[in-house]
KOLDODO-890009 format. One record per residue: residue in one letter; x, y, z of N, C-alpha, C in turn. Coordinates in nm, 2 decimals. Atoms other than C-alpha are relative to their C-alpha. Example, Ala and Ser with C-alpha at 12.3 -4.5 7.8 and 13.67 -1.06 7.14 Angstrom:
! KOLDODO-890009
+----+--------+---------+--------+---------+----------+--------+--------+---------+--------+
| aa | n.east | n.north |   n.up | ca.east | ca.north |  ca.up | c.east | c.north |   c.up |
+----+--------+---------+--------+---------+----------+--------+--------+---------+--------+
|  a |   0.09 |   -0.12 |   0.00 |    1.23 |    -0.45 |   0.78 |   0.09 |    0.12 |   0.00 |
|  s |  -0.09 |   -0.11 |   0.00 |    1.37 |    -0.11 |   0.71 |  -0.08 |    0.11 |   0.08 |
+----+--------+---------+--------+---------+----------+--------+--------+---------+--------+
//
This chain:
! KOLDODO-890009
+----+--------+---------+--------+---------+----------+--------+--------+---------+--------+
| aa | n.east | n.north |   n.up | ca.east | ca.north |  ca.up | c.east | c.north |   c.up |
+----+--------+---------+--------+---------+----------+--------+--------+---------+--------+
|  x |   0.08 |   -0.12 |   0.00 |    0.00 |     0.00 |   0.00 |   0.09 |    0.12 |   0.00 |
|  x |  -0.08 |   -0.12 |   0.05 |    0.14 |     0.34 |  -0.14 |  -0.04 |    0.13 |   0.09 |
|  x |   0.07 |   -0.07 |  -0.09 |   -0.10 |     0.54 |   0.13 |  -0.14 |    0.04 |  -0.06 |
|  x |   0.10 |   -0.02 |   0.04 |   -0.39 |     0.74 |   0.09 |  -0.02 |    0.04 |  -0.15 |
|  x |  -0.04 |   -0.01 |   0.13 |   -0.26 |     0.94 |  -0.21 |   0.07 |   -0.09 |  -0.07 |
|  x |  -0.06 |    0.08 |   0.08 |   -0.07 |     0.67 |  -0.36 |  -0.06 |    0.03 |  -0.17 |
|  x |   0.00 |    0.05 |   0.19 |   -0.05 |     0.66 |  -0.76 |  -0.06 |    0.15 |  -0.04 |
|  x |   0.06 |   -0.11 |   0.01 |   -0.26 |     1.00 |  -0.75 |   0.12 |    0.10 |  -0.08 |
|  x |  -0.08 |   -0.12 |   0.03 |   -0.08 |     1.29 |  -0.95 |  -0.04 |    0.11 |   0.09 |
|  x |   0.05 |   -0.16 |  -0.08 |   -0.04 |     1.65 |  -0.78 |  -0.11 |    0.05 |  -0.10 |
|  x |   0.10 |   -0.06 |   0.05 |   -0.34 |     1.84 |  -0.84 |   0.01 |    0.16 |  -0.08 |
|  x |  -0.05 |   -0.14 |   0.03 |   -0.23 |     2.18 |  -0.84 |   0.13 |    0.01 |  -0.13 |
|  x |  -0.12 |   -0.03 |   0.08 |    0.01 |     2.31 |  -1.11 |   0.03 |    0.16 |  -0.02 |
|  x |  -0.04 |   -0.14 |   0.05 |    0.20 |     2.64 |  -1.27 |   0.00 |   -0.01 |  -0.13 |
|  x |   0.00 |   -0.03 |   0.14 |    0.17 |     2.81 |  -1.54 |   0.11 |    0.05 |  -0.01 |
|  x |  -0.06 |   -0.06 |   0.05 |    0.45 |     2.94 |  -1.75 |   0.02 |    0.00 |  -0.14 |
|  x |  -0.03 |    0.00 |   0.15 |    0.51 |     3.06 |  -2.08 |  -0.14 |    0.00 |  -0.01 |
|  x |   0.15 |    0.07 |   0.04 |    0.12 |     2.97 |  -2.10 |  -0.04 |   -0.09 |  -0.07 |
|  x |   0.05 |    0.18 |  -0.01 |    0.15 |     2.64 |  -2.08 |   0.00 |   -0.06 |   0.16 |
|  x |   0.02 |    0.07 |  -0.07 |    0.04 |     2.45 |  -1.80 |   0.11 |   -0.14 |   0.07 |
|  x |  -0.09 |    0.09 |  -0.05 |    0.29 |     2.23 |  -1.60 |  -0.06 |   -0.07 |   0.11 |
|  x |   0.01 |    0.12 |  -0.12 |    0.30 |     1.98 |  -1.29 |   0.11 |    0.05 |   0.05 |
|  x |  -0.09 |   -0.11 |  -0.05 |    0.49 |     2.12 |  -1.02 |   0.12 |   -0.14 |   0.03 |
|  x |  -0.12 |    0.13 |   0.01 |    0.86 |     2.03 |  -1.05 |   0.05 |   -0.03 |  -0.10 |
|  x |  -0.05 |    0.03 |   0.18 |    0.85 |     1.98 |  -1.41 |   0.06 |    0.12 |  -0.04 |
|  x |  -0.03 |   -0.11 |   0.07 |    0.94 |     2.41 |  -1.45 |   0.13 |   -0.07 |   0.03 |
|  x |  -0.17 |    0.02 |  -0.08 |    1.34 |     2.40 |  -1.49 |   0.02 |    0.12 |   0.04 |
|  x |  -0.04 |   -0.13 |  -0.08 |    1.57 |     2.58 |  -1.32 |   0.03 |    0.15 |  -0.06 |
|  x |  -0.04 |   -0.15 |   0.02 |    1.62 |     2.94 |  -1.35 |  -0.13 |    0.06 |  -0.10 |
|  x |   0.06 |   -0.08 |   0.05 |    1.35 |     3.01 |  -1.56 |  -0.13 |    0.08 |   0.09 |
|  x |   0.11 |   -0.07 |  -0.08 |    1.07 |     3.28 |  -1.45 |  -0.17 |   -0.03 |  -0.07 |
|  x |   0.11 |    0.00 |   0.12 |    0.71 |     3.25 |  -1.55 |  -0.07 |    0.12 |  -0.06 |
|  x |  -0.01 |   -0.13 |   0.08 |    0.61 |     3.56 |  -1.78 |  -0.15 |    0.05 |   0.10 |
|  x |   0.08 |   -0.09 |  -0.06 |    0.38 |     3.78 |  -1.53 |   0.04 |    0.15 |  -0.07 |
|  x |   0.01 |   -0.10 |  -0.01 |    0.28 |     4.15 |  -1.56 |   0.04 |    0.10 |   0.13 |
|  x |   0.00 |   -0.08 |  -0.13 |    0.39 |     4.43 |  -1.32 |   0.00 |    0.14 |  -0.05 |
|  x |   0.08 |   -0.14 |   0.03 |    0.30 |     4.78 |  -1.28 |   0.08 |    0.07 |  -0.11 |
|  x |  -0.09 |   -0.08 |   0.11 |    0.57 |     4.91 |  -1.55 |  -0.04 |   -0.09 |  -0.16 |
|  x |   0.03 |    0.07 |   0.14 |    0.44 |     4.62 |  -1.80 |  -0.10 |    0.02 |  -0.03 |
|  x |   0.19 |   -0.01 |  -0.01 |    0.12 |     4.74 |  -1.94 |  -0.02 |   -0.06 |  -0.14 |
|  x |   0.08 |    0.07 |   0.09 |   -0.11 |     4.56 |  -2.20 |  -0.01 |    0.14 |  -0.09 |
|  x |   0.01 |   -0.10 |   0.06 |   -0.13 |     4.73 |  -2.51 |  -0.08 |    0.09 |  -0.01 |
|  x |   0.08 |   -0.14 |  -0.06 |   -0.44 |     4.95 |  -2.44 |   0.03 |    0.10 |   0.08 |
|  x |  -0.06 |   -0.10 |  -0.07 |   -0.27 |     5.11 |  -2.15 |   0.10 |    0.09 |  -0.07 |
|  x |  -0.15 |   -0.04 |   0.00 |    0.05 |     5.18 |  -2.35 |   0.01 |    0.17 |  -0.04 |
|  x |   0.06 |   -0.16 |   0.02 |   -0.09 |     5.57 |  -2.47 |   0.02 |    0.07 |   0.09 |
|  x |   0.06 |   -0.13 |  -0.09 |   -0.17 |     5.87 |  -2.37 |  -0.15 |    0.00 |   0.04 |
|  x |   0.14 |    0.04 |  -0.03 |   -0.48 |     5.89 |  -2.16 |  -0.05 |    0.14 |  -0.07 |
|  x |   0.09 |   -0.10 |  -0.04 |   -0.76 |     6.15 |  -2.17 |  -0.09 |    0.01 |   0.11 |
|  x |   0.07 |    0.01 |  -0.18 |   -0.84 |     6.29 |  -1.83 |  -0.11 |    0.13 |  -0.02 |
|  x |   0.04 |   -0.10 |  -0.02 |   -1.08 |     6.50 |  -1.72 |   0.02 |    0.04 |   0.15 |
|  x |  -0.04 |   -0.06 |  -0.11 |   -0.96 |     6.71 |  -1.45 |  -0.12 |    0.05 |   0.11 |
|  x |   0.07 |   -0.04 |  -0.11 |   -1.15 |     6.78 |  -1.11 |  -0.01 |    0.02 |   0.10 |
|  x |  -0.09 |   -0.03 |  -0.14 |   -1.09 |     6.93 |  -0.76 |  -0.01 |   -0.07 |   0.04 |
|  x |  -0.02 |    0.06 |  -0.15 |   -0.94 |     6.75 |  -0.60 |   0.03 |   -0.17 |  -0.10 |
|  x |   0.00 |    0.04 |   0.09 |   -0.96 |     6.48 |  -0.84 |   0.00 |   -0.03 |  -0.18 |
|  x |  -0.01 |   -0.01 |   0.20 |   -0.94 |     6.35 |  -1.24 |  -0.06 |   -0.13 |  -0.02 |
|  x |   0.07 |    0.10 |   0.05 |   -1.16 |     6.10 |  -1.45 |   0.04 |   -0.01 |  -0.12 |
|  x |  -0.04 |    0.08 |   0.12 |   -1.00 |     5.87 |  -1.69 |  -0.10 |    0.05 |  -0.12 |
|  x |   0.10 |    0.01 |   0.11 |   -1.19 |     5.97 |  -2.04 |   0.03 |   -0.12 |  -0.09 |
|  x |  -0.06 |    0.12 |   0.14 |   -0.99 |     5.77 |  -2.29 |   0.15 |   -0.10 |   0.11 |
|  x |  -0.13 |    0.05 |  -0.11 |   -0.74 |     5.49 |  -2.08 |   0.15 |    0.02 |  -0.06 |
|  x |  -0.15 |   -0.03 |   0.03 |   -0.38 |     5.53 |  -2.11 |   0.07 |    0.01 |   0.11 |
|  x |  -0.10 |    0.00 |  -0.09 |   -0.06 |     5.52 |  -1.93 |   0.06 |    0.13 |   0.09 |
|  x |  -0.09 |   -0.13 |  -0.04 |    0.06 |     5.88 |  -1.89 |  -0.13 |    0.10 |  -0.09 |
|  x |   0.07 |   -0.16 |   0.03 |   -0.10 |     6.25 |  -1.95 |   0.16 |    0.08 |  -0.02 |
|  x |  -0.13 |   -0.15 |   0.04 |    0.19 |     6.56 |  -2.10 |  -0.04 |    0.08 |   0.10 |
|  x |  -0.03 |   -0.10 |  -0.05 |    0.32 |     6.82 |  -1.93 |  -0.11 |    0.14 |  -0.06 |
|  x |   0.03 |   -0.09 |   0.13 |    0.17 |     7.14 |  -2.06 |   0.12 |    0.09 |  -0.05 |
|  x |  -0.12 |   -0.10 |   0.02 |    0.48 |     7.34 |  -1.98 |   0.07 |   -0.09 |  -0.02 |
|  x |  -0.13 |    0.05 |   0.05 |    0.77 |     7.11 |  -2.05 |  -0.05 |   -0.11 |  -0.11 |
|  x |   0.07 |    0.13 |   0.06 |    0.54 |     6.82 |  -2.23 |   0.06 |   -0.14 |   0.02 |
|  x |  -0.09 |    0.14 |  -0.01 |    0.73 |     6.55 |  -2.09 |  -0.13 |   -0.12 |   0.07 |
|  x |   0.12 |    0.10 |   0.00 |    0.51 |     6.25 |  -2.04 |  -0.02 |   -0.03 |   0.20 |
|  x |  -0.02 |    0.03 |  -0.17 |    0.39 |     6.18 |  -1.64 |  -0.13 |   -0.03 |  -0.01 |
|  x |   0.05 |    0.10 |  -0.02 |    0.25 |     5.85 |  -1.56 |  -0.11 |    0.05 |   0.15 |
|  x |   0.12 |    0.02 |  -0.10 |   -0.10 |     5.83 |  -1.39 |   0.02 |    0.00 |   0.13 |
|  x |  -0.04 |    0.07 |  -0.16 |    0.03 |     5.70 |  -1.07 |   0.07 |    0.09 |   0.06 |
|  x |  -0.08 |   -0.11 |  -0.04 |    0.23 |     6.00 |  -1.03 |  -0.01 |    0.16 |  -0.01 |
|  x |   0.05 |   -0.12 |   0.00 |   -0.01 |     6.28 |  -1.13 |  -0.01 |    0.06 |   0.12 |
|  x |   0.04 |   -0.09 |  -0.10 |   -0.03 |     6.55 |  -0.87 |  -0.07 |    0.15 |  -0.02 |
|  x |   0.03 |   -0.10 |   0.01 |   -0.08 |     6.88 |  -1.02 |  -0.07 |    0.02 |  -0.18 |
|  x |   0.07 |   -0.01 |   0.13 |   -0.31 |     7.01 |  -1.25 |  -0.07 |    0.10 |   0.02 |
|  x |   0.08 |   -0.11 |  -0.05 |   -0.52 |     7.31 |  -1.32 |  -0.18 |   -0.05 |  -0.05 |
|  x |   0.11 |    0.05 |   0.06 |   -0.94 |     7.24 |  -1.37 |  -0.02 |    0.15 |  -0.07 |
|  x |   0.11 |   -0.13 |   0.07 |   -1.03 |     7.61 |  -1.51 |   0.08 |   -0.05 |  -0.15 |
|  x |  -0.03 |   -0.01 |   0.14 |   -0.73 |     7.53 |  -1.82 |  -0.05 |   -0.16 |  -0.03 |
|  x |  -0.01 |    0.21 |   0.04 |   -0.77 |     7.11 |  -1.80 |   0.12 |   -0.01 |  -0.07 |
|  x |  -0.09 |    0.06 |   0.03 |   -0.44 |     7.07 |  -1.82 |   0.08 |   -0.08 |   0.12 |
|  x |  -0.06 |    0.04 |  -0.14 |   -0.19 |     6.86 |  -1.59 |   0.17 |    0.05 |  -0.05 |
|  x |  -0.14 |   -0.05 |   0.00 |    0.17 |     6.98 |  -1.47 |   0.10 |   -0.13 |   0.03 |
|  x |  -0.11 |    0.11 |  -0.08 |    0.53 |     6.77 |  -1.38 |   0.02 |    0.03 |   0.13 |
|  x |  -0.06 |   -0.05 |  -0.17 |    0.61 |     6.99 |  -1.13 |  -0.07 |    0.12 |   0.07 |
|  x |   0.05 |   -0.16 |  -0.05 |    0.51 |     7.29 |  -0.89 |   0.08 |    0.10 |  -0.11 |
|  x |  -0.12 |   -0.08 |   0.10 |    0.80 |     7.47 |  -1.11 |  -0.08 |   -0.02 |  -0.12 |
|  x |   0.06 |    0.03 |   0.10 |    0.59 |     7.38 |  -1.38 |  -0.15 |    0.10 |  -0.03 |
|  x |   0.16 |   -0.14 |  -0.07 |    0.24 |     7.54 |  -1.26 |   0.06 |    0.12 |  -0.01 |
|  x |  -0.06 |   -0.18 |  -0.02 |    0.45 |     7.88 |  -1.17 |   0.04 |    0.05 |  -0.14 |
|  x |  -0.10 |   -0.04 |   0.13 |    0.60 |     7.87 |  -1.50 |  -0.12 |    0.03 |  -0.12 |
|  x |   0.10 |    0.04 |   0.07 |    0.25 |     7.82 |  -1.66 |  -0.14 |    0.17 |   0.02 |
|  x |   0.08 |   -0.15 |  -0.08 |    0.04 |     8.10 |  -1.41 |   0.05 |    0.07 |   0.00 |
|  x |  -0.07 |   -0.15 |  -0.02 |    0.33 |     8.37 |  -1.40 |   0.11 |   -0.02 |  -0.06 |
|  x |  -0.07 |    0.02 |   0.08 |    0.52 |     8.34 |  -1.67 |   0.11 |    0.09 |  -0.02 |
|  x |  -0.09 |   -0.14 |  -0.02 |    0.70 |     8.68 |  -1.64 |   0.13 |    0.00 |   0.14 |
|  x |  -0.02 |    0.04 |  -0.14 |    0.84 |     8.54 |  -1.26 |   0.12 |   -0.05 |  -0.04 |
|  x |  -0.15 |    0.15 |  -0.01 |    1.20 |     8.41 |  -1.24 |  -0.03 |   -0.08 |   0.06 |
|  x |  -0.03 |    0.14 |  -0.08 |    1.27 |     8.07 |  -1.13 |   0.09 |   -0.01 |   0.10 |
|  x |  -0.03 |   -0.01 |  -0.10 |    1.39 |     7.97 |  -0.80 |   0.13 |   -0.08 |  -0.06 |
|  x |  -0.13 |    0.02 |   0.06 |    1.78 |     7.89 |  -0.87 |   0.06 |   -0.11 |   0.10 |
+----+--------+---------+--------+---------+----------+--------+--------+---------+--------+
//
């Protein structure tokens, strides 16, 4: 007698590559191809359209990143903070806003 499980295969398995395995059978060193917050599916991979709102903003069109208005350098959703609702636009930086609202104003050095 082999026990209760005797002869039984494992139930559970991993996926990799997107194929189905039996644990044990992955070799060594390989990883199996997951997503993480910097790998996005090609619908994210854009520019979104937001609509801007105090205090918050609502996704219009999805996408990864919204532009600067003042420098136009691309800045990822996850890291929006500044933005104005009267123009509907979003900034990179405070430096960015001042440079946008008071444009005549030197920069802090």
């Amino acid at each position: 007698m082999t026990g209760y499980l005797g002869g039984i295969e494992a139930l559970c398995c991993a996926q990799a590559a997107g194929q189905w395995t039996r644990p044990g059978s992955m070799r060594l060193g390989r990883r199996p191809e997951v997503l993480n917050r910097f790998e996005r599916s090609s619908p994210m991979a854009g520019e979104a359209e937001i609509k801007y709102l105090d205090g918050d903003f609502r996704v219009v069109r999805p996408g990864a990143f919204v532009r600067c208005a003042v420098t136009g350098a691309p800045i990822p959703l996850e890291e929006l903070k500044y933005w104005s609702v009267d123009l509907q636009e979003a900034y990179s930086s405070p430096e960015a806003v001042l440079q946008r609202h008071f444009p005549g104003q030197p920069t802090r050095g």
